[in-house]
C-alpha positions, 0 to 999 in steps of 0.5 A, spaced: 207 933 332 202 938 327 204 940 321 207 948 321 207 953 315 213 956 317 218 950 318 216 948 312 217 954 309 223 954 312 225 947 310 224 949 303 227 955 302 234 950 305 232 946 298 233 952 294 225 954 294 222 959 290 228 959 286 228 952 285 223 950 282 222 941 285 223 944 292 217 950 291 213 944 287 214 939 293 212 945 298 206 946 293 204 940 294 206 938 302 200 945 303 195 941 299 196 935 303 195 939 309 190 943 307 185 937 305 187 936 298 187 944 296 192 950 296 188 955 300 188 962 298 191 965 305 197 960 304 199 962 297 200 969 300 204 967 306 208 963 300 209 969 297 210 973 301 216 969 305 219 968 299 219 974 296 215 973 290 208 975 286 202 971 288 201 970 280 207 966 280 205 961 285 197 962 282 202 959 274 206 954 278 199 951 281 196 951 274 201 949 270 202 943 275 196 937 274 197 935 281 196 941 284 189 945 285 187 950 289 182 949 295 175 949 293 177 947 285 177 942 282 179 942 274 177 938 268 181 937 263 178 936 255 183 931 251 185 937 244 187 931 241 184 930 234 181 924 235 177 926 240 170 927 236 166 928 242 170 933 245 167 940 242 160 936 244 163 936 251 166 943 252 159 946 249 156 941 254 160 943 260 159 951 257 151 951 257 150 947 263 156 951 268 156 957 264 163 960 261 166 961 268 164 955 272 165 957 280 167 951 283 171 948 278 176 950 272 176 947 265 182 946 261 183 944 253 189 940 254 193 937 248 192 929 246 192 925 252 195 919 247 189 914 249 185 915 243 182 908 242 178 908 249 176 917 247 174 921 248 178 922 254 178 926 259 181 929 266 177 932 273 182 933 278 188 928 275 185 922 273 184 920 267 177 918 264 175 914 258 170 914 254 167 921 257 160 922 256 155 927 259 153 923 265 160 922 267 161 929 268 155 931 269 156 926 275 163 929 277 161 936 278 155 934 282 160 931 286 162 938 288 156 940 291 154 934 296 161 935 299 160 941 301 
């Protein structure tokens, strides 16, 4: 059986999507799972749309939610807690080599990741790395351009 948009647009909204907010997050996700890992831009319109809500909100749920992602980004994520020293190097590490707004990837300074001892930390995608470095993400976001 192939997966089909509109039952589960159907299905969800029998969850009590968009309103709420776990059935339109389990929707979220079970697009991403079907669209190789990313929410696709034409399928958060067709959300919208649907649903009768903006596309900006859909475009918050995503980025408020770490699992999810949009198709063809990737996101990573520098630990703001104070132990992490090195984090300001990585983030002007990250600008000068990518640029302020990096075209296939999303950065983000989120609060303490509570793994101070193995610092500094960070997250690409959702999963967590110690004692990041340069190379790390340097390899990571490389990554991105073999698999294209």
């Amino acid at each position: 059986m192939t997966w089909n948009l509109e039952e589960a647009l159907t299905y969800y909204k029998g969850q009590g999507a968009p309103g709420d907010q776990s059935a339109l997050i389990a929707l979220l996700k079970e697009v991403q799972q079907e669209n190789a890992g990313g929410i696709p831009t034409w399928a958060v319109a067709q959300i919208a749309q649907n649903y009768q809500v903006k596309e900006n909100y859909l475009m918050a749920v995503i980025k408020r939610i770490p699992s999810l992602r949009m198709a063809d980004t990737h996101c990573l994520e520098l630990c703001g807690g104070p132990n992490c020293s090195k984090r300001a190097q990585l983030a002007d590490f990250v600008e000068k080599t990518y640029g302020a707004k990096p075209g296939k990837f999303t950065v983000r300074y989120v609060g303490c990741m509570r793994m101070c001892g193995k610092g500094p930390n960070i997250k690409w995608d959702g999963k967590l790395y110690h004692q990041a470095d340069e190379k790390l993400i340097q390899d990571l976001i490389e990554k991105i351009g073999s698999q294209n």
